[in-house]
PDB file with SEQRES, HELIX, SHEET and CRYST1 records, atoms N, CA, C and O in Angstrom:
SEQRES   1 A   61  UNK UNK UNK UNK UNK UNK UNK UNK UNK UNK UNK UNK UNK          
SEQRES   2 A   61  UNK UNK UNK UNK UNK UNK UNK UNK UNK UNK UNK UNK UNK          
SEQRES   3 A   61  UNK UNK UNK UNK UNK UNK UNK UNK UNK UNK UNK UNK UNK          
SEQRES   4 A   61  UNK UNK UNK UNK UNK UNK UNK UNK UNK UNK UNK UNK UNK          
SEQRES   5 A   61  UNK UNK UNK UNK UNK UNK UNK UNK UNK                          
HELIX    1 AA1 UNK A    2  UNK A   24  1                                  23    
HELIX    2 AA2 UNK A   33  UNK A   55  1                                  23    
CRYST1    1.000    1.000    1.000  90.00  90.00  90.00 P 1           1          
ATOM      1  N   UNK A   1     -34.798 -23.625  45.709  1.00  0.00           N  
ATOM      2  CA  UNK A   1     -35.788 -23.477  46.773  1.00  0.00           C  
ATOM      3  C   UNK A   1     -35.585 -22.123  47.453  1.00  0.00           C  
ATOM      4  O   UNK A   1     -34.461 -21.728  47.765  1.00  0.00           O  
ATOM      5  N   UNK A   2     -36.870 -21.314  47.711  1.00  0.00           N  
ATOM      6  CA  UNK A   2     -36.676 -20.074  48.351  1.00  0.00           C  
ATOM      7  C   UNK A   2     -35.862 -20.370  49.612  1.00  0.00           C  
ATOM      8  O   UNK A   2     -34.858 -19.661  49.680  1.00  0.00           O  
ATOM      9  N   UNK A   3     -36.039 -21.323  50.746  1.00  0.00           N  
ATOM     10  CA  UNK A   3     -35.633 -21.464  51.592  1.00  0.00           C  
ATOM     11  C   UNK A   3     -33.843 -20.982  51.742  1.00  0.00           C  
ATOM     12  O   UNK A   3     -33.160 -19.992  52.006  1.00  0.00           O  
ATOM     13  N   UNK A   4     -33.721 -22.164  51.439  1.00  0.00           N  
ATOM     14  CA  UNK A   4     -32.148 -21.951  50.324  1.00  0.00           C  
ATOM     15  C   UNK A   4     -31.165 -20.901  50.269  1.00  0.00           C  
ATOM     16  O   UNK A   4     -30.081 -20.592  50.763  1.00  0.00           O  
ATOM     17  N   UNK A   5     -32.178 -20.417  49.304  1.00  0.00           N  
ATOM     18  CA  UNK A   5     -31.988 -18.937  49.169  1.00  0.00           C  
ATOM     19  C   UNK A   5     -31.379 -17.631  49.978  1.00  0.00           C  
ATOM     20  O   UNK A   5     -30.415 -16.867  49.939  1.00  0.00           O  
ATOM     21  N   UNK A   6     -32.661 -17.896  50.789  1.00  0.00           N  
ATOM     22  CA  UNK A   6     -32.338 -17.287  52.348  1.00  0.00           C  
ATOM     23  C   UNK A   6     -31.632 -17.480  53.011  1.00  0.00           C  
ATOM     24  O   UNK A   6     -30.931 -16.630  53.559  1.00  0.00           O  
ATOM     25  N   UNK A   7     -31.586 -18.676  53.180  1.00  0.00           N  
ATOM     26  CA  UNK A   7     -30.598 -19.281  54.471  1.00  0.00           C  
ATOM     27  C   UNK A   7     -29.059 -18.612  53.793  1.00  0.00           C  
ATOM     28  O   UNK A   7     -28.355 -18.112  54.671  1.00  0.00           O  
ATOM     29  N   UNK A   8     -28.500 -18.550  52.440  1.00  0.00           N  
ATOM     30  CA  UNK A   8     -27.727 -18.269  52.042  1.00  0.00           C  
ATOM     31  C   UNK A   8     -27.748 -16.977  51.928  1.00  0.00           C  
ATOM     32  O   UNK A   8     -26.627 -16.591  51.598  1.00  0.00           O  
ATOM     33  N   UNK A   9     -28.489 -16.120  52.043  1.00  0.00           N  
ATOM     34  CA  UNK A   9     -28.341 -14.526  52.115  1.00  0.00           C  
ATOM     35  C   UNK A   9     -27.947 -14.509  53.617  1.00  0.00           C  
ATOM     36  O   UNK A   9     -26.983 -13.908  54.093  1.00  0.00           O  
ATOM     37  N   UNK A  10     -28.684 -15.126  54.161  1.00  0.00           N  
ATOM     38  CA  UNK A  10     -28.600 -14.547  55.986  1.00  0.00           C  
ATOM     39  C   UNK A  10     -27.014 -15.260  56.202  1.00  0.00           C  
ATOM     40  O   UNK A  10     -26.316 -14.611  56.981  1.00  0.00           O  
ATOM     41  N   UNK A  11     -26.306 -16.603  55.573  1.00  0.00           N  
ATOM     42  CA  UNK A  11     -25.408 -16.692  56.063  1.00  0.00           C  
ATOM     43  C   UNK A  11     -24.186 -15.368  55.212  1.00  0.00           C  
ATOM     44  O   UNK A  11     -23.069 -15.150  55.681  1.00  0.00           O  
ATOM     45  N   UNK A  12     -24.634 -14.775  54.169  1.00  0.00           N  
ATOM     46  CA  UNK A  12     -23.268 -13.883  53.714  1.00  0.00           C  
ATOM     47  C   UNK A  12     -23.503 -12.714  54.414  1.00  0.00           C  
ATOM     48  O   UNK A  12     -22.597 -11.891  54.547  1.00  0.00           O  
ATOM     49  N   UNK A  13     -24.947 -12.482  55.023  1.00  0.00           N  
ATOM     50  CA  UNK A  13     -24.720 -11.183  55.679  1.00  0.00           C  
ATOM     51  C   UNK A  13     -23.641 -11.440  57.119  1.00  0.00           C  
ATOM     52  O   UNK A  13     -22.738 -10.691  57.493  1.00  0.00           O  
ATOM     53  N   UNK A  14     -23.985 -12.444  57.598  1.00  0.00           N  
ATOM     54  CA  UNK A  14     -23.270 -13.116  58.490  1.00  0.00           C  
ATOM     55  C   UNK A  14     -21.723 -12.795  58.387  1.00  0.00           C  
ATOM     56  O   UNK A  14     -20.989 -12.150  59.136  1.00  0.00           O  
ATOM     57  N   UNK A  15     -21.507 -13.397  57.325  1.00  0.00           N  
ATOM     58  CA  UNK A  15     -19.680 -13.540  57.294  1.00  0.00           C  
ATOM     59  C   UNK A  15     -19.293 -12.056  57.064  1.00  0.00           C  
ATOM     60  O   UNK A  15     -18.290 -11.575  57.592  1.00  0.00           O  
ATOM     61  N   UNK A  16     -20.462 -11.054  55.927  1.00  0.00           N  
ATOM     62  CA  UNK A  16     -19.999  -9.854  55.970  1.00  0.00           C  
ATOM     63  C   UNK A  16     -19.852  -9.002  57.414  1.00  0.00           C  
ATOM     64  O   UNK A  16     -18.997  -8.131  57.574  1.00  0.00           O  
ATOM     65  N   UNK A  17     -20.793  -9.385  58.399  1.00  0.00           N  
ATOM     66  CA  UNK A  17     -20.901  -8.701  59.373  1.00  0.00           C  
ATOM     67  C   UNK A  17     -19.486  -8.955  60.424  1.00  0.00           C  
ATOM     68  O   UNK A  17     -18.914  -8.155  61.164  1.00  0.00           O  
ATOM     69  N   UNK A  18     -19.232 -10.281  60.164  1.00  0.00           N  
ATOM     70  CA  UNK A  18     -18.046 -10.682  60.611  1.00  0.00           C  
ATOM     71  C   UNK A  18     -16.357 -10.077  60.269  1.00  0.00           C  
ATOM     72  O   UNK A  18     -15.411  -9.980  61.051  1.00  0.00           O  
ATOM     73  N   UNK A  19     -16.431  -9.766  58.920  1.00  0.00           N  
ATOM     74  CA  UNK A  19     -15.519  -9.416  57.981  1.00  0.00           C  
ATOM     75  C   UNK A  19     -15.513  -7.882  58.280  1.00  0.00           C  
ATOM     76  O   UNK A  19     -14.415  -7.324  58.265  1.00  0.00           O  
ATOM     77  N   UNK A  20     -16.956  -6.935  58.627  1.00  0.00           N  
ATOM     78  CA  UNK A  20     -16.899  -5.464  58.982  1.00  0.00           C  
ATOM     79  C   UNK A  20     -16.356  -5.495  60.738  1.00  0.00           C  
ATOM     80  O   UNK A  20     -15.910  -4.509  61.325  1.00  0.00           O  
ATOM     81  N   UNK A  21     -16.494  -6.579  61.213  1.00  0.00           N  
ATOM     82  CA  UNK A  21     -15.816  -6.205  63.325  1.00  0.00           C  
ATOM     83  C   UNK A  21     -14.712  -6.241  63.128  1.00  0.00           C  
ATOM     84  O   UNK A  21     -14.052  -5.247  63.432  1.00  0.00           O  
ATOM     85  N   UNK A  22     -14.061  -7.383  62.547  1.00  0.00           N  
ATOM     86  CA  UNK A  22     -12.740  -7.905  62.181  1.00  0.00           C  
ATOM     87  C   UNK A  22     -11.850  -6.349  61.544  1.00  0.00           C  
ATOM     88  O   UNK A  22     -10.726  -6.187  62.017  1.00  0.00           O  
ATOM     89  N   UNK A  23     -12.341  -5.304  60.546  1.00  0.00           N  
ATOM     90  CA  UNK A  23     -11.807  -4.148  59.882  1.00  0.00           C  
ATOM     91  C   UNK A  23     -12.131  -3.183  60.939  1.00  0.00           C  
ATOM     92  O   UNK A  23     -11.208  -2.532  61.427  1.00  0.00           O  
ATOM     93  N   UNK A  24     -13.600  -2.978  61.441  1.00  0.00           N  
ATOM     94  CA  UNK A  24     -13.390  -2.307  62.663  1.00  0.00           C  
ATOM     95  C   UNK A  24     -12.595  -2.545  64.104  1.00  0.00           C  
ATOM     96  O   UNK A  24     -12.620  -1.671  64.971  1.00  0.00           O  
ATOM     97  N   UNK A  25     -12.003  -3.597  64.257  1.00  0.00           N  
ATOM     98  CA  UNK A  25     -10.949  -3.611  65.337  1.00  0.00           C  
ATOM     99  C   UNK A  25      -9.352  -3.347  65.366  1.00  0.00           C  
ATOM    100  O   UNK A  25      -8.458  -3.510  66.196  1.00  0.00           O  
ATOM    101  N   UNK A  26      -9.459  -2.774  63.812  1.00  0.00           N  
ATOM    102  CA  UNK A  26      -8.377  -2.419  63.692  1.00  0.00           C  
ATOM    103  C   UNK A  26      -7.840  -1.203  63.746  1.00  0.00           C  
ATOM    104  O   UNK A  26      -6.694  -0.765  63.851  1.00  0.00           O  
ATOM    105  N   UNK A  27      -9.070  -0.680  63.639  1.00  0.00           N  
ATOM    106  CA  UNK A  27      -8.909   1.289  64.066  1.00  0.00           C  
ATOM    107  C   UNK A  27      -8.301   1.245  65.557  1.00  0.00           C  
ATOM    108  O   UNK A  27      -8.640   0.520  66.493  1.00  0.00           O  
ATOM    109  N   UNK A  28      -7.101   2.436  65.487  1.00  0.00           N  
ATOM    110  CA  UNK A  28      -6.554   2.421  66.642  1.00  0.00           C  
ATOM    111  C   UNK A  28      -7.189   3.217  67.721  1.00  0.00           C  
ATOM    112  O   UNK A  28      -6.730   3.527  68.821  1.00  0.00           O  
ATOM    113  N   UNK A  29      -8.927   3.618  66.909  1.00  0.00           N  
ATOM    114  CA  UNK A  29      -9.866   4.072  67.921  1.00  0.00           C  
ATOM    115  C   UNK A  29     -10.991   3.457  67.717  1.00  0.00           C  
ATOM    116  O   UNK A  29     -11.864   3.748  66.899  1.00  0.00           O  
ATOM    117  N   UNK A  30     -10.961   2.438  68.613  1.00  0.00           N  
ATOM    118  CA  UNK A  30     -12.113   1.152  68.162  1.00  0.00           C  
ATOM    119  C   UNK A  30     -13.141   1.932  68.875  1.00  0.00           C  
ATOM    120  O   UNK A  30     -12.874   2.878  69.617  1.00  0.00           O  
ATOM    121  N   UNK A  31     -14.225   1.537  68.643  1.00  0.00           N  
ATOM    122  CA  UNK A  31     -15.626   2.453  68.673  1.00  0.00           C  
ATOM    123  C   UNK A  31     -16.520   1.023  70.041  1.00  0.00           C  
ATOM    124  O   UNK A  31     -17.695   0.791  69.756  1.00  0.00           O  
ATOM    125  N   UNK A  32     -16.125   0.462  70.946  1.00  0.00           N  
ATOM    126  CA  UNK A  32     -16.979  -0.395  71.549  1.00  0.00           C  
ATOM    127  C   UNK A  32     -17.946  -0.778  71.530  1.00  0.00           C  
ATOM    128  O   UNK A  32     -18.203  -1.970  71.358  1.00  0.00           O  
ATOM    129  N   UNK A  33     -18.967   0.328  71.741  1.00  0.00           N  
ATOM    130  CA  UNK A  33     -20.200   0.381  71.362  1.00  0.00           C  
ATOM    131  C   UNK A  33     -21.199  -0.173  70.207  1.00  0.00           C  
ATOM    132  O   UNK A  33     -22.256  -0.802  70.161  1.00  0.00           O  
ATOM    133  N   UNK A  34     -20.038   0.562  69.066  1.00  0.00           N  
ATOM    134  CA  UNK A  34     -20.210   0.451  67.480  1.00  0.00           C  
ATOM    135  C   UNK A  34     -20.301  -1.080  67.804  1.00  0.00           C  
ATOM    136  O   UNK A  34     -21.425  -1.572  67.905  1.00  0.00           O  
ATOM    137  N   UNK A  35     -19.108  -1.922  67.985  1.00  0.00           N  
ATOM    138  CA  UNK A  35     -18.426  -3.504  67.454  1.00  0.00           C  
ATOM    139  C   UNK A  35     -19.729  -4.297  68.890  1.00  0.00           C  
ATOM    140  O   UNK A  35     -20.253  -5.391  68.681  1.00  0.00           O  
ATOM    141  N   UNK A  36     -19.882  -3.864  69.593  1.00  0.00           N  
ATOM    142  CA  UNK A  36     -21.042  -4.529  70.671  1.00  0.00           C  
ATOM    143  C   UNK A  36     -22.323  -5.031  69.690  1.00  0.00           C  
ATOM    144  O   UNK A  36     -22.782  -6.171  69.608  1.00  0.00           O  
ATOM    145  N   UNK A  37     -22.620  -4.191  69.194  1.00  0.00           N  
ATOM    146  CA  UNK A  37     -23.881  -3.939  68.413  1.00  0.00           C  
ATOM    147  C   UNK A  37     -23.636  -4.427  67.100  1.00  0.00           C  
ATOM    148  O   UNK A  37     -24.625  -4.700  66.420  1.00  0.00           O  
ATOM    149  N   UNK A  38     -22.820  -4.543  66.753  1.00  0.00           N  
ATOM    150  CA  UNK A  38     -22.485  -5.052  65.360  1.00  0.00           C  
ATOM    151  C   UNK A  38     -22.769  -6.989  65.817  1.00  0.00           C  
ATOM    152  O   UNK A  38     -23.371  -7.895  65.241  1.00  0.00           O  
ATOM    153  N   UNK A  39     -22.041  -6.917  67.010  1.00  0.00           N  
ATOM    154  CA  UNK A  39     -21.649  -8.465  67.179  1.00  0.00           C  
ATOM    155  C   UNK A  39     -23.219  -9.162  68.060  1.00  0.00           C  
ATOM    156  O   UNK A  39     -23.545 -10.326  68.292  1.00  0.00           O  
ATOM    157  N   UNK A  40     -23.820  -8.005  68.329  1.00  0.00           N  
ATOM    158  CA  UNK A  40     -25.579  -8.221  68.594  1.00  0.00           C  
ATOM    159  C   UNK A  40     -25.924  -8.359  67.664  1.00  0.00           C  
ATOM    160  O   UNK A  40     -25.947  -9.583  67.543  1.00  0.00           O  
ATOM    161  N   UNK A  41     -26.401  -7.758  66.418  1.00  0.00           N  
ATOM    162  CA  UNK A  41     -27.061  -8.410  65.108  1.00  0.00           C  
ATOM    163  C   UNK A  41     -25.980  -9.764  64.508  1.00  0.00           C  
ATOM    164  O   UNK A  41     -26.545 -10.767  64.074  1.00  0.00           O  
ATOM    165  N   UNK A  42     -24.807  -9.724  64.516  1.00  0.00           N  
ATOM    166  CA  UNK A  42     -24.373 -11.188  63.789  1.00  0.00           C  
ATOM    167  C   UNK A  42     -24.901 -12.093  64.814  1.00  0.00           C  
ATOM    168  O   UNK A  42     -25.541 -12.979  64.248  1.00  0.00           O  
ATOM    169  N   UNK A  43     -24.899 -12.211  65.839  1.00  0.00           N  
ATOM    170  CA  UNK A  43     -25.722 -13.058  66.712  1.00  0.00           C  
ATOM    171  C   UNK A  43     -26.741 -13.394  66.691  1.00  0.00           C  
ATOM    172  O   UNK A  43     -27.001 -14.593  66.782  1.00  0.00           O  
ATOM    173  N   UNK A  44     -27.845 -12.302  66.542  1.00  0.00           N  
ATOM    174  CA  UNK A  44     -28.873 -12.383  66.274  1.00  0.00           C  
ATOM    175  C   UNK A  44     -29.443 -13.120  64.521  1.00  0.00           C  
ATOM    176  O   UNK A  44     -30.464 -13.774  64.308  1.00  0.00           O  
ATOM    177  N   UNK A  45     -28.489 -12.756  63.636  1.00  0.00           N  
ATOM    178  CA  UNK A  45     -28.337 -13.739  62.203  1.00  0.00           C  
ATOM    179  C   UNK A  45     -28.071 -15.119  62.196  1.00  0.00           C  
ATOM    180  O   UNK A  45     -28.558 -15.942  61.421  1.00  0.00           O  
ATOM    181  N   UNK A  46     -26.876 -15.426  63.549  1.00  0.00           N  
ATOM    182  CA  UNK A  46     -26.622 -16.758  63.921  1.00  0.00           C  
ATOM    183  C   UNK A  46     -27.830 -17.695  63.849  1.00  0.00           C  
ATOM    184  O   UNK A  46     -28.093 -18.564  63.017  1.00  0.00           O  
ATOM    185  N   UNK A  47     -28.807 -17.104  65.446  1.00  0.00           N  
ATOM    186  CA  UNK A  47     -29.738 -17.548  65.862  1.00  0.00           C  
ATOM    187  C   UNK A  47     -31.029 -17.709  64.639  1.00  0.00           C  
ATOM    188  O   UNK A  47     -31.668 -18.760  64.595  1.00  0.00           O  
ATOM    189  N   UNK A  48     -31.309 -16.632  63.730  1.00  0.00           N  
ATOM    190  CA  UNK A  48     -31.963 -16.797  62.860  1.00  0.00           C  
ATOM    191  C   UNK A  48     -31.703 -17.877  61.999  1.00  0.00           C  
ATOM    192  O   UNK A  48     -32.701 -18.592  61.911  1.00  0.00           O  
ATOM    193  N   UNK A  49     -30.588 -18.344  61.211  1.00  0.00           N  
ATOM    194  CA  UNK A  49     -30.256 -19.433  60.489  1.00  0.00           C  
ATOM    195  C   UNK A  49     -30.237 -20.611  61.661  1.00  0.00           C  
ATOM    196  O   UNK A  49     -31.301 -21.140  61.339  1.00  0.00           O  
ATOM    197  N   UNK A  50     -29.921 -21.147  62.437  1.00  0.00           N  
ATOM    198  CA  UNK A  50     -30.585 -21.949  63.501  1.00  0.00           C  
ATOM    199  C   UNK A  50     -31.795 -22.354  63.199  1.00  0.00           C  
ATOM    200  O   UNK A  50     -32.100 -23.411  62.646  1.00  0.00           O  
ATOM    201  N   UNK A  51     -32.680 -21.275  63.666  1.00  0.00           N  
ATOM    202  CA  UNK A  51     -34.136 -21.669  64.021  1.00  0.00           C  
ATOM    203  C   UNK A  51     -34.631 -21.839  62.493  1.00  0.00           C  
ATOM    204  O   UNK A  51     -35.645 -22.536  62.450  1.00  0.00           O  
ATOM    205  N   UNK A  52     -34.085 -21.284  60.917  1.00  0.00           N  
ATOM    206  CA  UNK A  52     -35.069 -21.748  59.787  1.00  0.00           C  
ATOM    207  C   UNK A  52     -34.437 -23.235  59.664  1.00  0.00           C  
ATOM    208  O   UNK A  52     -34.946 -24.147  59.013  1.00  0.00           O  
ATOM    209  N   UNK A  53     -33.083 -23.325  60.502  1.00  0.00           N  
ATOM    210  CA  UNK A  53     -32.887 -24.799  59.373  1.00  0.00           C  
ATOM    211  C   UNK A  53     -33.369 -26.189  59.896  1.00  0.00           C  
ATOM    212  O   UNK A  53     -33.535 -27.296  59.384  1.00  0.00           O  
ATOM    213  N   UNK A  54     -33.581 -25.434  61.625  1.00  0.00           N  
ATOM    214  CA  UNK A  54     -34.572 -26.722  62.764  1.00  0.00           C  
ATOM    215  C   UNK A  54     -35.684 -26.659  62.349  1.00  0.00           C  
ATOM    216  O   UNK A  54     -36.240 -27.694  61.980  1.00  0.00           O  
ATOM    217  N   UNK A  55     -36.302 -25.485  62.292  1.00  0.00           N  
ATOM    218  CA  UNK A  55     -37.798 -25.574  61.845  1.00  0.00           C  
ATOM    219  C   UNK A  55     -38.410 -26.529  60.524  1.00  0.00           C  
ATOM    220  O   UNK A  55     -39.386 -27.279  60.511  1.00  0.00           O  
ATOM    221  N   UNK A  56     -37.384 -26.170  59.372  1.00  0.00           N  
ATOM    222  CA  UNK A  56     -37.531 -26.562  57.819  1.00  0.00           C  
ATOM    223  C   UNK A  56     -36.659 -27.525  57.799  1.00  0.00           C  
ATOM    224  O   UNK A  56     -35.872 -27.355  56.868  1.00  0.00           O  
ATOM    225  N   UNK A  57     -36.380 -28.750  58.593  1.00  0.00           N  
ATOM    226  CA  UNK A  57     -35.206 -29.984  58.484  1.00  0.00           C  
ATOM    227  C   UNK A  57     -36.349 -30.799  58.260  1.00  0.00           C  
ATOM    228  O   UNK A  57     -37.307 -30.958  59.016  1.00  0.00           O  
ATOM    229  N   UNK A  58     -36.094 -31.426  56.853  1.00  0.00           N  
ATOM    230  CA  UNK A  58     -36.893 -32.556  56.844  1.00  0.00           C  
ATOM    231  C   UNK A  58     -37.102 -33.635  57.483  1.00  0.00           C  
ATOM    232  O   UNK A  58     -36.171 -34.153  58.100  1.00  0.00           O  
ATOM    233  N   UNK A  59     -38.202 -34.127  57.470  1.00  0.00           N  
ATOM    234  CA  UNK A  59     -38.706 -35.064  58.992  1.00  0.00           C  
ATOM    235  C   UNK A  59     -37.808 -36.751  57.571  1.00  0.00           C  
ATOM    236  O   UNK A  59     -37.712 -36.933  56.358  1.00  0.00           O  
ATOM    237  N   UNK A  60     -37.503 -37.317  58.572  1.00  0.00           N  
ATOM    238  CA  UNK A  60     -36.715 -38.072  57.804  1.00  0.00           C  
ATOM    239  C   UNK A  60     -37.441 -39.684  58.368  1.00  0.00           C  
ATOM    240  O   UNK A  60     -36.966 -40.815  58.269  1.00  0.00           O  
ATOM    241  N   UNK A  61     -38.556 -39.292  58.880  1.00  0.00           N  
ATOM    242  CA  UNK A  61     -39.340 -40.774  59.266  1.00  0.00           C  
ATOM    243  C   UNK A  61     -40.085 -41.736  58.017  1.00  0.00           C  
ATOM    244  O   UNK A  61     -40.644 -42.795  58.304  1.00  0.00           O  
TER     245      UNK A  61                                                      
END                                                                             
């Protein structure tokens, strides 16, 4: 199912985005700004997989 699909791209961008703050906090010149904004779009990916899997949850009546 395309759905599926997606939901599984948006969650690896997810973990990747997670996996790039995690390598960027290790520079002993962390960039704030940079990791703010990084951790604004994984948030914003959060919220996206949320709303397709409430929207597209089968009605189970």
């Amino acid at each position: 199912m395309a759905l599926e699909a997606h939901l599984e791209e948006l969650n690896e961008k997810h973990r990747q985005l997670d996996a790039y703050i995690v390598e960027e906090l290790q520079h002993p010149s962390v960039d704030t700004l940079k990791i703010m904004e990084l951790k604004r779009e994984k948030l914003h990916l959060k919220e996206e997989i949320l709303r397709l899997r409430l929207s597209f949850k089968p009605d189970l009546h």
